[in-house]
Structure formats: C-alpha cells, structure tokens
C-alpha positions as CSV (number, residue, x, y, z in Angstrom):
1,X,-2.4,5.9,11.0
2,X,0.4,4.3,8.8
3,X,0.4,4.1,5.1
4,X,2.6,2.0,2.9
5,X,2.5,1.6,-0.8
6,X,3.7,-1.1,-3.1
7,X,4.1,-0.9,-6.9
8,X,0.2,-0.7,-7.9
9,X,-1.8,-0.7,-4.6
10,X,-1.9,1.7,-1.2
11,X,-2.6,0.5,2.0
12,X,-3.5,1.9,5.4
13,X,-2.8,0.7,9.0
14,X,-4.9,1.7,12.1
15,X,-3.6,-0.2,14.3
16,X,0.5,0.6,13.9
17,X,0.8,-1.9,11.4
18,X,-0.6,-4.9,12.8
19,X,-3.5,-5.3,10.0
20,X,-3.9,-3.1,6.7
21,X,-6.5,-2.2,4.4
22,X,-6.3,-1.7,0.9
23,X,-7.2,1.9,0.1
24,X,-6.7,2.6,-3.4
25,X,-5.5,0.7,-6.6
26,X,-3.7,2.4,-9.5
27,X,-5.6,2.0,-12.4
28,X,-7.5,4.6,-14.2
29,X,-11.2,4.2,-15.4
30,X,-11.5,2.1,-18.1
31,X,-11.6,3.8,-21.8
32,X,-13.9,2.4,-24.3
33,X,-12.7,1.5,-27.6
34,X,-15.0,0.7,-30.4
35,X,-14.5,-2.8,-32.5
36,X,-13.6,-2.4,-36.5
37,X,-16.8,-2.5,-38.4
38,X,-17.7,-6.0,-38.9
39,X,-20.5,-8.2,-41.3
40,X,-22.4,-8.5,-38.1
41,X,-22.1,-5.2,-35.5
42,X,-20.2,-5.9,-32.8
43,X,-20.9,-4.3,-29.7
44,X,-17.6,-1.9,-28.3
45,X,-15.0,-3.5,-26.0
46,X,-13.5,-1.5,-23.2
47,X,-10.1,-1.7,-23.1
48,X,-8.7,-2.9,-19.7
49,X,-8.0,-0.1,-16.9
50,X,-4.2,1.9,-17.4
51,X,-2.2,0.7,-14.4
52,X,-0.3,3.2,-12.6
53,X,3.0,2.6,-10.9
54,X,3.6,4.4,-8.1
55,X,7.1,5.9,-7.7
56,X,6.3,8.2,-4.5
57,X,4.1,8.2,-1.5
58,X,3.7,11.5,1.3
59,X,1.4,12.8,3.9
60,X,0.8,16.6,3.7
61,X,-0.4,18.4,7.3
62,X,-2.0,21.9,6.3
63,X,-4.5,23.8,7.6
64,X,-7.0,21.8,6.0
65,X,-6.1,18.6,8.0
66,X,-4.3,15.3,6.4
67,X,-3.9,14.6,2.7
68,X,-1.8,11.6,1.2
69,X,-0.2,12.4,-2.1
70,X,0.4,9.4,-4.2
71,X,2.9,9.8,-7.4
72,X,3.0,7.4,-10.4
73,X,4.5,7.2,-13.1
74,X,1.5,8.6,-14.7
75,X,-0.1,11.6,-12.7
76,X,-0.5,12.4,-9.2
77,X,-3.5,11.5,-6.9
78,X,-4.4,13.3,-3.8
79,X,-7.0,11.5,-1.1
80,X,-8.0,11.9,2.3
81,X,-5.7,10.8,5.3
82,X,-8.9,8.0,6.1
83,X,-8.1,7.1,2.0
84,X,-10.8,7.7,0.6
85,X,-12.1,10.4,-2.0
86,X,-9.3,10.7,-4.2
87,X,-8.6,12.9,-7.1
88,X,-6.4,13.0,-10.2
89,X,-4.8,16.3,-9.3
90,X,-1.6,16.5,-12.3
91,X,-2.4,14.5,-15.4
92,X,0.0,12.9,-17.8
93,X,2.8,13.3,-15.6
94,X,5.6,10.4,-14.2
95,X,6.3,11.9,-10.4
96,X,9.5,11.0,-9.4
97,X,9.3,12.7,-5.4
98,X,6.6,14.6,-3.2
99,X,8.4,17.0,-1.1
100,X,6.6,19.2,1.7
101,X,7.3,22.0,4.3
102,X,3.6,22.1,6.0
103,X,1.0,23.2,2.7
104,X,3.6,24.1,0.2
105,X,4.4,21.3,-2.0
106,X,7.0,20.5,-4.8
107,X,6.7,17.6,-6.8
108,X,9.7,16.6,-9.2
109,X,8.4,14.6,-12.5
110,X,10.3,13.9,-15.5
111,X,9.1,17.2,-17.6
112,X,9.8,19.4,-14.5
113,X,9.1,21.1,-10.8
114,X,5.5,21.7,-9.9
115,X,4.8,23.6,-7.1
116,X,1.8,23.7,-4.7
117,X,0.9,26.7,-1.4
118,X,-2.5,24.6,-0.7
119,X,-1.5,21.5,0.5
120,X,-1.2,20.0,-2.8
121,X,-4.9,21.0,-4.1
122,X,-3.7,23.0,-7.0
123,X,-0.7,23.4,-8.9
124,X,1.7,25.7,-11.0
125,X,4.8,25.1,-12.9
126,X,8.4,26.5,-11.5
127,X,10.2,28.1,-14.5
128,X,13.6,26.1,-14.3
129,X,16.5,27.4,-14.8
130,X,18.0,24.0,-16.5
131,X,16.3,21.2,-18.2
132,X,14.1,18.5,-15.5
133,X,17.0,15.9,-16.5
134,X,19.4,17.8,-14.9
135,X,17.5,17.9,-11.5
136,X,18.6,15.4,-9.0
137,X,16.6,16.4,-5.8
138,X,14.7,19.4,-4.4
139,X,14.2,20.8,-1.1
140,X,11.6,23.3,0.7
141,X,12.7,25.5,3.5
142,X,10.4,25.1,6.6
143,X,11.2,28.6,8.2
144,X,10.8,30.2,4.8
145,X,7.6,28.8,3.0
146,X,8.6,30.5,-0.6
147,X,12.2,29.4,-0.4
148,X,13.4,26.1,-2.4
149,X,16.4,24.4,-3.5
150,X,17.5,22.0,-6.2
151,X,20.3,20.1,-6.3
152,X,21.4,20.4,-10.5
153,X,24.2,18.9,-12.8
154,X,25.5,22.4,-12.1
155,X,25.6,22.4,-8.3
156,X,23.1,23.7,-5.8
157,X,20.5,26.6,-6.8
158,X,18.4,28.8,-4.5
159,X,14.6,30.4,-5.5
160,X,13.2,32.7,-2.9
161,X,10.0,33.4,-5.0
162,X,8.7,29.7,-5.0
163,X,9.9,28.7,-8.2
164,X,10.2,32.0,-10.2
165,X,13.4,32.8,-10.4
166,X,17.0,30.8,-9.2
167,X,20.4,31.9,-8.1
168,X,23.3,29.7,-7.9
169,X,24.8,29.1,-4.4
170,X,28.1,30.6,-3.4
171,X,31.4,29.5,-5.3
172,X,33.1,26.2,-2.8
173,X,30.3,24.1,-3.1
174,X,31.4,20.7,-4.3
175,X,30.0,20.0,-7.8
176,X,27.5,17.3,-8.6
177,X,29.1,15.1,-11.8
C-alpha cells in the first residue's frame, strides 16, 4: 500500500501506484453561522468547510498495526492504514513534521514538540528547553525508545526522558546559524 498526499487531499495506492483512491480531504465539518436579524427571519447559513493544508504525511507500525498520520497546517489527523476512520487527534495546531521510531511519535508544530508512546493515539507536550522557532529538526532513537534529539539555533540537544529534560551535546559540534 502507497500513500501520497498533495496540498488538500490524500490518496492511496493498492496496486504500487498504478491507480489511486482518494481517501480523505482536508476540510473540517462545516460551522454554522447564524444571519444578522433581518425584517423577514432568515434561516442560518453554514459557513463553507475550513480547508486544511497538509504540510506532513507518515505511516506509524506499532503493536496495534498501521496508522497514517496526516499534519496540516491546522491539527493532526490519524486514520487507519486502509484510510478510513479518521480522527482529529491535536487541535489548533500547524504540524510542520511526523517523526517515528516504531510507536513513539514526535511531531514538530510551530508552538512546539509533542510527543506520543502509542502510536500516535494520544499526546503530551515536551518541555523545551528553547522557544519552537528555534527548532529546526528532531530525531527519535530507534534502540532507545525515550531518547530524542533536536537540532536548535544553539546546536544539537539530547533528552533521555522523552521530552522532559535536555542536555546539550559535547563541545566540537559545528553550530547551526
């Protein structure tokens, strides 16, 4: 199974490409808005569907099977790997990257690092040791499931606690400017 996403829309591949499905559009349910008081009442308009652009796409293998995680610049979704059943899983949130080491998650968005040990069902925030700006890119460590770096303004820093506390890496790295 392949998926590909383009700025509003997923799609999914059974066949290695060769045809592909539409799975899920990024819009939110519609919100109703009510019409100013009129003469004559006027029945409420609903307001056309938010659309989402999606900024990052990845496929999370756990213990519980297959999830795609889908970041926009509005929340993040998590569905099924046959795309269906999805779920608004972080609200009011512009995800910048998905990152995985089997079911532990970290997702960069503009406001910060959230961090996930179930596959991407549930999520806490990492207390940062600098502000999200200053975050370029993030890494989990496969052999060590609570173990993450960031790459900051400041050079590289190391948490060992999933996110709780950071430690600068030795002296002779290069700095990021």
């Amino acid at each position: 199974v392949v998926f590909a996403a383009s700025e509003s829309r997923l799609y999914r591949s059974a066949d290695s490409g060769r045809t592909w499905k539409a799975v899920w559009f990024a819009t939110s349910a519609p919100a109703a808005r009510t019409a100013k008081p009129a003469a004559k009442k006027a029945a409420p308009r609903a307001r056309a569907p938010r659309r989402h652009r999606i900024q990052a796409l990845r496929a999370i293998r756990s213990d519980r099977g297959v999830a795609i995680l889908v970041g926009t610049d509005q929340g993040l979704f998590r569905g099924t790997a046959l795309g269906g059943a999805w779920k608004e899983v972080v609200t009011s949130a512009h995800v910048s990257s998905i990152h995985d080491s089997g079911s532990n998650v970290a997702v960069r968005t503009a406001n910060g690092l959230l961090i996930s040990r179930d596959g991407g069902g549930t999520y806490r925030n990492a207390l940062l040791p600098l502000p999200a700006n200053m975050i370029y890119d993030v890494a989990i460590s496969a052999g060590e499931p609570a173990a993450l770096l960031i790459a900051t303004a400041n050079g590289l820093m190391r948490s060992t606690d999933g996110g709780t506390s950071w430690a600068g890496l030795p002296a002779g790295l290069p700095q990021i400017s």
